[in-house]
N, C-alpha and C positions, 0 to 999 in steps of 0.2 A: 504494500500500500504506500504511495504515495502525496504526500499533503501540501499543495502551492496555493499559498494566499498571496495577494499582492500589495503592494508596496503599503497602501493607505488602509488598507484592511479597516483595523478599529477606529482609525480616524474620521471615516467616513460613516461607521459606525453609529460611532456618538453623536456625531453631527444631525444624524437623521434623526436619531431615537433616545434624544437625551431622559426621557421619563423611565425606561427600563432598559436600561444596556446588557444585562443580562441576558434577559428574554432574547434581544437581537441579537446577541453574539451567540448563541446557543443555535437559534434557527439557520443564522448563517452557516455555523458550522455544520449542521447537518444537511446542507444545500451543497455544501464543499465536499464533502464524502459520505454518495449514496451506498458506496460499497462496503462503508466500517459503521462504527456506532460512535457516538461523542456521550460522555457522562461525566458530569458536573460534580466536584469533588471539593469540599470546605478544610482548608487545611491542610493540601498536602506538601509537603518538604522531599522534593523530590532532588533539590538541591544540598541536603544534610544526605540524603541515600548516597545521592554522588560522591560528595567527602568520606564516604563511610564504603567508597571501594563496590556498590552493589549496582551500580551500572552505568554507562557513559551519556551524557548529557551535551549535545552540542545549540547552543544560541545560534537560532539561524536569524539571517540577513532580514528576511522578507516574512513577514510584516516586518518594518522597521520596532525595533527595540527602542523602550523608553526605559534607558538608566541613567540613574544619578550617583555622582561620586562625591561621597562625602568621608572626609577624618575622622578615621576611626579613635582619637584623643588621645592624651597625653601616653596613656601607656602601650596601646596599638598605635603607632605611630607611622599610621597609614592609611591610603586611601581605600574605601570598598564600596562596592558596589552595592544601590538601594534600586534592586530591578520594580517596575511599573509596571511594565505590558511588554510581552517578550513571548515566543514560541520555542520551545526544547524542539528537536528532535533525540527520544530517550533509543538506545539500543540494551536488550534485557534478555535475558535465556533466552540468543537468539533470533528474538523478534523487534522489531521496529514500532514505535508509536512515537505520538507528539503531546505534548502538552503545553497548555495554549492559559498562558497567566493576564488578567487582565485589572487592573485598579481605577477606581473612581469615586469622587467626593458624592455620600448622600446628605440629608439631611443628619444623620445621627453620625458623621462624619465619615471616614474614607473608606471604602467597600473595596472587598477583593476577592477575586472569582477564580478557579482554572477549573480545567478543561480536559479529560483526556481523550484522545481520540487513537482509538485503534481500529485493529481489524476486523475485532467480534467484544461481546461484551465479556466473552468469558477472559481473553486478554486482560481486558481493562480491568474487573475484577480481580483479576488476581494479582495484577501489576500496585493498583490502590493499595490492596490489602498488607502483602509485602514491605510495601514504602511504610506505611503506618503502622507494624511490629515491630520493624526495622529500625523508624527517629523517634517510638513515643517515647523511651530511655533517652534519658540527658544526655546520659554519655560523661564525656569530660567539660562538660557546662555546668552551672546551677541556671536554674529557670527560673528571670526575673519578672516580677507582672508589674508592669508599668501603662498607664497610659490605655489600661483595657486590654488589656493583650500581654501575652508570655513570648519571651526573647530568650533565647540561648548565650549563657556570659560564660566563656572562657576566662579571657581574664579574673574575675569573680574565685572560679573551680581554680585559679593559679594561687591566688590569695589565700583560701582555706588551704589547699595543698602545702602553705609555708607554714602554717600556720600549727604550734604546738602546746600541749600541756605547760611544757620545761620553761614557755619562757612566760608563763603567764603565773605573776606572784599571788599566791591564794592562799589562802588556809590549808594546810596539807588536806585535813580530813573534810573539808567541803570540797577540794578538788578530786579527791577520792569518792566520794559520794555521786557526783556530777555524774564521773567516768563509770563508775561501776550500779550506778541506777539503770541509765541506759542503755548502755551493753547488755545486760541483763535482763532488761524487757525484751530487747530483739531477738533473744535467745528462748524465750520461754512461753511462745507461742502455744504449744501443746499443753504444758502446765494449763496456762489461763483458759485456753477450750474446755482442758479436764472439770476444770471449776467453775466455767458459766460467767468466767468475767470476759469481758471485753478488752481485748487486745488491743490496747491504746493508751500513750499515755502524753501527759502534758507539763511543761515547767514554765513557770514566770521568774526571769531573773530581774532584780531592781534595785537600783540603786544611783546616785547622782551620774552626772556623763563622767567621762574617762577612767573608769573604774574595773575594767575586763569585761564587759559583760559581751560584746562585740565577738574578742577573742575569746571566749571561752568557747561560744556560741559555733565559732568558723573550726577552732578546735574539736569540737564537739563532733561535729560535722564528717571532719578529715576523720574521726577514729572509728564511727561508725558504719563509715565505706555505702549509705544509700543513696538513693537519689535526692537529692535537695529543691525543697521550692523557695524561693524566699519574696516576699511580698512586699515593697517597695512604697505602692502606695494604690489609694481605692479613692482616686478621683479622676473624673471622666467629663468630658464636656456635655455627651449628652445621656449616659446610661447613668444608675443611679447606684449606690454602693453596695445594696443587695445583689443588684444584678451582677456586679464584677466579685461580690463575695461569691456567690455562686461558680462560678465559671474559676475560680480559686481553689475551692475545695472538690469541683468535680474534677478539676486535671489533678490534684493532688490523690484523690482515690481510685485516680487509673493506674499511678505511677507505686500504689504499697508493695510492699514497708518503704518509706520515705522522712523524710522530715519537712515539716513545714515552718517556716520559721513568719512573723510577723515584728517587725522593729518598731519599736517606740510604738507598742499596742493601743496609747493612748491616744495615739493622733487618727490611728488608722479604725478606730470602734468609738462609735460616740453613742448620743441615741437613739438617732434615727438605726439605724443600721445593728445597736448590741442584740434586739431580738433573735433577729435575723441569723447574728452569728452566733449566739447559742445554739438556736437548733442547730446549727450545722457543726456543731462542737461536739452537740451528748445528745441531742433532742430527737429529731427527726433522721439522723442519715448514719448509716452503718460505715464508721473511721477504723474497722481493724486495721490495724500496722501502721496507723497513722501517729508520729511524736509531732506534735506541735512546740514549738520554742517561742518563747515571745518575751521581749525585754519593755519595759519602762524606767524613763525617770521619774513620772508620776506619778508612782503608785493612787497616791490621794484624788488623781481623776479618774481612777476606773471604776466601774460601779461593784458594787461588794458582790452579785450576781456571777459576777465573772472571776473576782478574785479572790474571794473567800470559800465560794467549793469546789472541794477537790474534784470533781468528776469534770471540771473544764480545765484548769491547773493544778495536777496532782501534789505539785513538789514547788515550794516557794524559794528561791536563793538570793542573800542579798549582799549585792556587791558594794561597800558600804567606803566612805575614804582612808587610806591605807594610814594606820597606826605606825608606830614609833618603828619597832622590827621591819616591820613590811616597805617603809621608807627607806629603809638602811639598806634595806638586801636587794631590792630597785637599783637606787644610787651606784650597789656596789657591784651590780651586775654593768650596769654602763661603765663603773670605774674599769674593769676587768676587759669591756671589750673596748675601748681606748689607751689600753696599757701603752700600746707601742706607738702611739701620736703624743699625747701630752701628758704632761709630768701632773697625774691628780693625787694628792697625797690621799691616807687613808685618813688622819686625824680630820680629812674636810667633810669626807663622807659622812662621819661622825655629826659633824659641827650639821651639817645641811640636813639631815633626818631630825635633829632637833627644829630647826630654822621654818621646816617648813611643814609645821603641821597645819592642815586642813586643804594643803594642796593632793588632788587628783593623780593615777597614775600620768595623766596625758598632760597635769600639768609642771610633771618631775619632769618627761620627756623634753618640754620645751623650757623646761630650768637647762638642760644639758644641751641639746641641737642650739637652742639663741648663744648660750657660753661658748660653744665652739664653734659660732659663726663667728662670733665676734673676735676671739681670740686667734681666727684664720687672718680676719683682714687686721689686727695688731696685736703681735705677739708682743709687746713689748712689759706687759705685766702678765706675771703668771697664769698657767690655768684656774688654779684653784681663787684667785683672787677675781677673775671673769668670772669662776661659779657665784662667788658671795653677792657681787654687784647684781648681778641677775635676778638671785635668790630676791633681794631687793627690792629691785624692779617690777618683779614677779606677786611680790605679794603684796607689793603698792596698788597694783592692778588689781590685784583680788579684792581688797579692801575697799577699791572706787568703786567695782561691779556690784557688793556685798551691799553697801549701806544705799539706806531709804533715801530717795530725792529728797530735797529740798524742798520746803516749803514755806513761801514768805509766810508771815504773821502782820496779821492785821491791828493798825493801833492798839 
């Protein structure tokens, strides 16, 4: 079978049939080959099949292809392609077929359509089917839901992959607890059947920002070895937060045992929408193998619904500002991996675990990266003399951010 469309194909397309482009491109298609079948397919990544070695994909010429290249950001630092409207010709055990991707702005915003078109419908079927047991596994991505829609982040999957218990300072035995709670659920599947519980379990980590709770989370993650969702944010221009919680937890109960993680819970569940995510937490929808993760700084805006029974968050953790020891062995894990740039004595380490209580782990980190930026561009007074001044600086800041505005008084 052979498939020749011409140059303006969908252009001309849209142009005639701006109220259902679908419709029209479908009819055409079946105008273009009375010999094969075409079947309209929502989702398919025949372009992840390809990366993944399961059949060759060539972009033809004709229709002219609509792509755009955009930077991929600071850490893919590079350009990639954001295809629009494009025709494969796929080659598969074999046989030849096309697949015909088309996008357009609706009301509820940008719609996107393919196509397959082969020789018989049993090809097509089995070619759909294939692709879609083949990319519904992340893989080496976590799957981010932004914007209404699930993306594949490698970069992300590289982050957790660095990511380790060792270098995250904790309480020994709540990092113990962490690691061997969840392990231990994923392992005891038959147990929990045996006894009629539900195979799923949930944790709320919380506590102020910079404090592990990110790392522990991305740790968590890496040692578990499943497939990861992670949830970014549930605002939409035109669908509403039920509906994307929805579409949330049905890709995450295709993907079990998984984790699902939710960040800063409190921004992402208000009221409108905590019903909602209840049932889809314990109420209404069967989550075996489902670990949900979700961190807050606010505990105090969740509603007690959510955070006070255990059958939505089993396991409470809280990642609280690190104490006099836990300051010191920070400090002194930076001192250790600086050894061989600058001369940091140990008595400073000392001195700066006192200095800076009620600073954050992330605001140790930028006690150390600002001191040795600074100490880069003038070495002329010591390291440890760059940490104190800092310290300083640092907690100068704290102090302005910390206290109550101002308020004139009135005669």
């Amino acid at each position: 079978m052979e498939l020749k469309l011409p140059h303006d194909f969908l252009v001309d397309l849209f142009g005639s049939n701006p109220a259902n482009p679908a419709l029209a491109i479908e009819h055409a298609l079946v105008a273009k080959v009375p010999d094969g079948v075409v079947v309209a397919t929502p989702g398919l990544d025949q372009e992840q099949y390809e990366r993944l070695q399961f059949c060759t994909a060539v972009l033809q010429a004709e229709p002219r292809p609509i792509v755009a290249r955009a930077w991929g950001g600071e850490e893919a630092d590079h350009l990639e392609d954001q295809i629009e409207q494009a025709l494969w010709k796929i080659e598969w055990n074999n046989e030849s077929l096309y697949v015909l991707q088309a996008s357009w702005n609706t009301s509820c915003g940008m719609e996107q359509r393919k196509w397959v078109i082969a020789a018989s419908g049993k090809l097509a079927d089995e070619f759909i089917l294939d692709v879609a047991r083949k990319t519904n596994y992340p893989g080496e991505a976590i799957l981010v839901f932004r914007d209404g829609r699930w993306s594949r982040s490698a970069q992300l999957y590289q982050a957790v992959q660095r990511s380790s218990f060792d270098d995250l300072i904790l309480d020994d035995a709540v990092k113990t607890a962490i690691r061997s709670d969840f392990r231990q659920f994923l392992e005891a599947r038959d147990q929990y059947t045996a006894l009629g519980l539900a195979w799923r379990r949930g944790a709320l980590l919380i506590g102020p920002p910079g404090n592990g709770k990110t790392h522990c989370v991305r740790a968590l993650v890496k040692e578990l070895a499943v497939a990861c969702l992670y949830v970014q944010s549930l605002h939409h221009q035109y669908y509403e937060s039920e509906q994307l919680l929805q579409r949330v937890f049905e890709r995450a109960r295709e993907l079990r045992p998984c984790v699902l993680i939710f960040e800063d819970l409190d921004a992402l569940v208000d009221a409108q929408n905590q019903s909602f995510f209840l049932n889809q937490l314990d109420g209404l929808e069967k989550n075996d193998g489902l670990v949900v993760l979700a961190t807050t700084n606010h505990p105090e805006r969740i509603d007690a619904a959510i955070i006070d029974r255990p059958s939505r968050f089993d396991r409470k953790y809280h990642f609280e500002l690190p104490n006099h020891n836990n300051r010191r062995l920070f400090l002194a894990a930076w001192q250790m991996k600086l050894a061989d740039q600058v001369n940091w004595t140990a008595a400073v380490v000392e001195t700066l675990a006192e200095l800076t209580d009620g600073f954050s782990f992330a605001y140790l980190k930028e006690l150390v990266v600002s001191s040795l930026l600074a100490w880069m561009a003038d070495s002329s007074e010591s390291f440890d003399r760059r940490l104190l001044d800092q310290q300083q600086l640092l907690s100068g800041q704290m102090r302005t951010v910390q206290s109550p505005a101002s308020v004139p008084h009135k005669g």
